[in-house]
N, C-alpha and C positions, 0 to 999 in steps of 0.2 A: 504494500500500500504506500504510494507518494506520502508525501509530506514537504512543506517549504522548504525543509533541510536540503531534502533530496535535490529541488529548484536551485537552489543556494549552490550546491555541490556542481550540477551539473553546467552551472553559469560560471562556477570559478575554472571547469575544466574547459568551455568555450573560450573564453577571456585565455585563457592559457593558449590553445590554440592559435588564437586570432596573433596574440604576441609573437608567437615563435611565428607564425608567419608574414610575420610585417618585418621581423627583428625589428631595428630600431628606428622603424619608419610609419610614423602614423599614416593612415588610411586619408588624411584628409591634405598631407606633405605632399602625398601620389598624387592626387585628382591635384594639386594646383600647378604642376611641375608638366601635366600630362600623360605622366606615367597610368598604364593600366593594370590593375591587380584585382581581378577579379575572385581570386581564391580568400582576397585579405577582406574583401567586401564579403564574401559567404558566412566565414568567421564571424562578421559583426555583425551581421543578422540574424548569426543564432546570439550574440550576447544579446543584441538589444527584445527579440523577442520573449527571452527569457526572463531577460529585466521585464517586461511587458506582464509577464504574466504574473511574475510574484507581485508585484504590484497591484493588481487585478486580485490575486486569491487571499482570501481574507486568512487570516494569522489561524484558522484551526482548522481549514480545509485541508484534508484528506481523500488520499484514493481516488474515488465517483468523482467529487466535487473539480478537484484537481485536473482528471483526467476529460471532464466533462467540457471545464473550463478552456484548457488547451485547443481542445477541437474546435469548439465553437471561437479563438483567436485564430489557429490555422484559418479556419472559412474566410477571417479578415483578413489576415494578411495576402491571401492569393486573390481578391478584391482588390483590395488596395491601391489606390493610383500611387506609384515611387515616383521619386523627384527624378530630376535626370533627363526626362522623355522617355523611359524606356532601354537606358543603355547599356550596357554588354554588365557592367559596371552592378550597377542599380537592380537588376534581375537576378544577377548573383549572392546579391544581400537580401532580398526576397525569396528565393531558394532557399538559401541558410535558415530563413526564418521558420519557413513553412514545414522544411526538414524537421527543426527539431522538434515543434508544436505538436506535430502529428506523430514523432517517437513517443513523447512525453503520452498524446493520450490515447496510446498504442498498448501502454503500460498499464 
């Protein structure tokens, strides 16, 4: 059964990822330089949708609630108008999103 821990856990192991793959280059150093990094944008959109969602599940939501909540964020995020226009860029960080949303309420 989920728990925000688990949300908690699974956002520090993103956040981990998106790091190692930026190394020392934030995501937003890339987009002003016109570097593309599409993999570093996937990364940040499973943090930020994770951020999304603990933020969203109230402090004693479990399991159902949790997993309930997820799916019905996934639905949003692949909705979603991203900034961008649409770019290579920008869909990548919406993949990221929608990936984990739907692991989470897969669980």
């Amino acid at each position: 059964m989920l728990v925000r821990d688990d949300l908690r856990a699974l956002r520090a192991s993103a956040a981990a990822a998106w790091s190692e793959t930026m190394g020392d280059t934030t995501s937003c150093a890339l987009a002003k330089d016109g570097r593309s990094h599409p993999a570093g944008k996937f990364h940040e959109g499973r943090v930020a949708a994770l951020g999304e969602l603990l933020r969203a599940c109230p402090a004693d939501a479990t399991g159902q609630a949790v997993t309930a909540l997820a799916a019905s964020l996934a639905d949003e995020w692949v909705s979603r108008v991203m900034p961008g226009g649409g770019s290579r860029e920008w869909e990548s960080y919406r993949a990221g999103g929608v990936e984990v949303l739907r692991e989470v309420a897969a669980s």
